[in-house]
C-alpha positions in Angstrom: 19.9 -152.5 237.7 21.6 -154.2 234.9 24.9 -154.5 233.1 24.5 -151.0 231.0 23.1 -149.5 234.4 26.4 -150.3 236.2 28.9 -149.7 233.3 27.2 -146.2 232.9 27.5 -145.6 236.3 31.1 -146.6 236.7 32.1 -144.5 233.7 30.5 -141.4 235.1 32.2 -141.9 238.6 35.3 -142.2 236.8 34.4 -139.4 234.7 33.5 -137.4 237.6 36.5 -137.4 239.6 39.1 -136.1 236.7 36.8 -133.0 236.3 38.5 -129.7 236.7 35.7 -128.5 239.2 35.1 -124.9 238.0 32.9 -122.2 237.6 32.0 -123.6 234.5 30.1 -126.3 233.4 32.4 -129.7 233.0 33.7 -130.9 230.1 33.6 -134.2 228.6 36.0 -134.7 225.9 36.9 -138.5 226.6 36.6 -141.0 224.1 34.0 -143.7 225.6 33.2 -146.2 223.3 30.6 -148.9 223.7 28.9 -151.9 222.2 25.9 -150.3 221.2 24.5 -147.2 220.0 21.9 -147.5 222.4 24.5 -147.3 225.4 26.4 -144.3 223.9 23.3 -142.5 223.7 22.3 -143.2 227.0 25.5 -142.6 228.5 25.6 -139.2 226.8 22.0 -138.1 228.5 24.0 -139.3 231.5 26.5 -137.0 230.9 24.5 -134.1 229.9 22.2 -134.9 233.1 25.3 -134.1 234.9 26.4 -130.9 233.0 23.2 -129.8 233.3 22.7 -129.7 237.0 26.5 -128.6 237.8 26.0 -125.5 235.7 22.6 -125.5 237.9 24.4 -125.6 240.7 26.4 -122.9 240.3 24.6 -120.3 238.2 21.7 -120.6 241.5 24.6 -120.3 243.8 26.0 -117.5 242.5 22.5 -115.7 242.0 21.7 -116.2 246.1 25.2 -115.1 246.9 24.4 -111.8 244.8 21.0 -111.3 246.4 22.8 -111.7 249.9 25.0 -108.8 249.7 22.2 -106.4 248.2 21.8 -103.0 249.8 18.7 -103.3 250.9 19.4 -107.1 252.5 22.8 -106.7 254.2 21.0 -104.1 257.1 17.7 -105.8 257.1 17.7 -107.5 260.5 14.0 -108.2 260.1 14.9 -111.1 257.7 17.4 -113.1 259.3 15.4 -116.2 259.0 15.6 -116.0 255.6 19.0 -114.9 255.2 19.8 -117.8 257.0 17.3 -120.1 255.0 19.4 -118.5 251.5 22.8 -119.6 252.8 21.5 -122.8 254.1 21.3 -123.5 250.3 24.8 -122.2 249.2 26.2 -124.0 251.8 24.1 -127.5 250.4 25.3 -126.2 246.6 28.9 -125.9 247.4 29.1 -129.3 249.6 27.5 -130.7 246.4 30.3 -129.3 244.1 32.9 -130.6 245.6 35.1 -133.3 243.7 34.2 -136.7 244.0 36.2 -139.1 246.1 38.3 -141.2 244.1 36.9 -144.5 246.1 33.1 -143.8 244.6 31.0 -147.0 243.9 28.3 -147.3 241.3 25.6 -146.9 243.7 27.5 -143.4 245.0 27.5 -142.2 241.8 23.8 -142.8 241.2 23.0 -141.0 244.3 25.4 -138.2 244.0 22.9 -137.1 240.5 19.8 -137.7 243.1 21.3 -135.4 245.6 22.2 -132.7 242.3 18.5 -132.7 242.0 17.5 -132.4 245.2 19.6 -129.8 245.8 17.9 -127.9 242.6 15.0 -128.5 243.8 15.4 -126.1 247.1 16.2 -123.4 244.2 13.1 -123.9 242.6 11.1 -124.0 246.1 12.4 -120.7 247.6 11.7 -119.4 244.2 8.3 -121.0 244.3 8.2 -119.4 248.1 8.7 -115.7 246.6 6.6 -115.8 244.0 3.8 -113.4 245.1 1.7 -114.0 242.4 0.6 -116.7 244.0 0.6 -116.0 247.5 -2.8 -114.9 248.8 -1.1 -112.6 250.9 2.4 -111.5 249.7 3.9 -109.7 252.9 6.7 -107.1 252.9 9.2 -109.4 252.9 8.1 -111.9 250.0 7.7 -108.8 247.5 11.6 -107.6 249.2 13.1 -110.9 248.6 11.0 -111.4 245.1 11.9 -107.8 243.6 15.4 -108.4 245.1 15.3 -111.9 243.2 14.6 -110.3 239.7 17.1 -107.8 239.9 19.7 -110.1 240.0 18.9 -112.2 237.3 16.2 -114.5 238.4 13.8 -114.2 235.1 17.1 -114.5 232.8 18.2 -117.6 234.6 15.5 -119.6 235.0 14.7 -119.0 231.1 18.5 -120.0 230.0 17.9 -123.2 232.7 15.0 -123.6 230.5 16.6 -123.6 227.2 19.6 -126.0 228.5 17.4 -128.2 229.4 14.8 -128.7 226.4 18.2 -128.0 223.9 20.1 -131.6 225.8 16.7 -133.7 226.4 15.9 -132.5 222.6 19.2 -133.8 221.7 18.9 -137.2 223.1 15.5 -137.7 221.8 16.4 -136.9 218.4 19.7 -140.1 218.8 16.9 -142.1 220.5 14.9 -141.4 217.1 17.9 -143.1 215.1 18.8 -145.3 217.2 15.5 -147.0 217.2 14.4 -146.6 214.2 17.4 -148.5 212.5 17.4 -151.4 215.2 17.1 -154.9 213.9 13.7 -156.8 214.3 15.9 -159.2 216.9 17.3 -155.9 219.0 13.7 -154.6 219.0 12.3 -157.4 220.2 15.7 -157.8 222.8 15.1 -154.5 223.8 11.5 -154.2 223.3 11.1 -152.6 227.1 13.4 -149.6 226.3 11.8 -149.1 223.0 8.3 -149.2 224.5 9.8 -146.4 227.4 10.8 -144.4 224.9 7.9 -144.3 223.0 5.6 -143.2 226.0 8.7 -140.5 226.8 8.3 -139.1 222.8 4.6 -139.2 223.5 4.3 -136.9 226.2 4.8 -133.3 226.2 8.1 -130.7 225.9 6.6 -129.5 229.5 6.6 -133.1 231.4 9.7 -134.3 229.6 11.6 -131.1 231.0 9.7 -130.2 234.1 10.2 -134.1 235.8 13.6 -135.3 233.8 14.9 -136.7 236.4 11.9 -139.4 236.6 12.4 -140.2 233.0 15.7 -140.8 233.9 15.2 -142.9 236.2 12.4 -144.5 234.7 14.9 -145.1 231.4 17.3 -146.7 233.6 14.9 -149.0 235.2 14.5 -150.8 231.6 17.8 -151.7 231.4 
C-alpha cells in the first residue's frame, strides 16, 4: 500500500505493544517525527482511530457486563440465549484488548484496527437488535433487554461515543485543512490523489464522515 502505508503501520504496531493496557483509553505521548506534515497528520488519525475504538471497546464492555448482573437478568432463565449472545461479545471485546504480540507485522497491525471495528460493530447491532422502535413487534424480552439497556447508560454512551468521534475526525479535518492549503503547486500535483480524497471526504456530511469512518480510512490509505 505504499511507503507512508507501511511506515504508519509499523509505528502503530510498535506503538501498540508499549501501551499500558488499561481501563482507560491509551496514551500517546511519543515523539514521532516525519518528513511531511501530511504523514504526521495522517499518522495522528491513525492514532486517534485507535484511541477511539479502545475506549469503545471498553466503555461497551463494561456496559454489557453491568446489564448482565441486573436484578431482573441474573434469574431470568427465559433469556439464556441472549445472556449468552451478551457475553459472546465481552468475551470478543476482551480477546481484542489484549496486548499486542511483540512479533506484529504491518499487515497484523492493519487488521488488528479491522477486527476493533468489527468488534464495535456487534455493539451497535445488538443495540440495533433492542431497539423497539423499530421492531414491528417488540416482544417481552426486546423491551426487558432495551429498558435494562437504558438504565445502565446506553443513551449517555452512545452520545459521548458520538462526541469522541466527530471532536477526533473534526480535528484531523481541520490539519488536513492546513496541510493542504499551504502545499506547494509541485506537492499538489505529487499528491494530487490524496488532495482529491480529501476534498470529496470535506464534501460529504458530519453524519457519513462519522457513521462509516472506518471506510474513509481505508479509502485515505488506499491513496497513498
Amino acid at each position: 500500500m505504499g511507503r507512508i502505508n507501511g511506515l504508519l503501520l509499523g509505528t502503530l504496531v510498535l506503538l501498540a505493544t508499549t501501551m499500558n493496557y488499561s481501563a482507560t483509553a491509551p496514551a500517546h505521548d511519543a515523539p514521532i517525527k516525519f518528513d511531511t506534515a501530511i504523514e504526521n497528520t495522517v499518522f495522528e488519525f491513525y492514532v486517534n482511530l485507535f484511541k477511539y475504538l479502545f475506549h469503545s471497546l471498553v466503555k461497551t464492555r463494561e456496559l454489557l457486563e453491568s446489564v448482565l448482573k441486573d436484578d431482573t437478568i441474573v434469574p431470568n432463565n427465559n433469556i439464556n440465549r441472549t445472556k449468552e449472545q451478551l457475553q459472546d461479545y465481552i468475551a470478543e471485546t476482551t480477546e481484542c484488548l489484549k496486548p499486542l504480540p511483540t512479533n506484529m507485522t504491518t499487515l497484523d497491525g492493519f487488521l488488528y484496527i479491522v477486527a476493533n471495528i468489527h468488534t464495535i460493530n456487534l455493539f451497535g447491532d445488538i443495540v440495533k437488535r433492542y431497539n423497539t422502535t423499530s421492531l414491528p413487534t417488540p416482544t417481552d424480552e426486546d423491551r426487558l433487554i432495551e429498558a435494562t439497556l437504558k438504565r445502565h447508560g446506553l443513551d449517555e454512551l452512545i452520545n459521548n461515543l458520538k462526541i469522541r468521534k466527530t471532536e477526533f475526525i473534526n480535528e484531523f479535518l481541520c490539519k488536513m485543512d492546513i496541510v493542504v492549503t499551504d502545499l506547494s503547486e509541485e506537492d499538489k500535483i505529487k499528491n494530487h490523489k490524496l488532495v482529491e480524497w480529501y476534498q470529496n471526504y470535506r464534501n460529504s456530511t458530519e453524519e457519513q464522515r462519522a457513521n462509516d469512518v472506518f471506510t474513509h480510512f481505508a479509502q485515505m490509505f488506499a491513496r497513498f
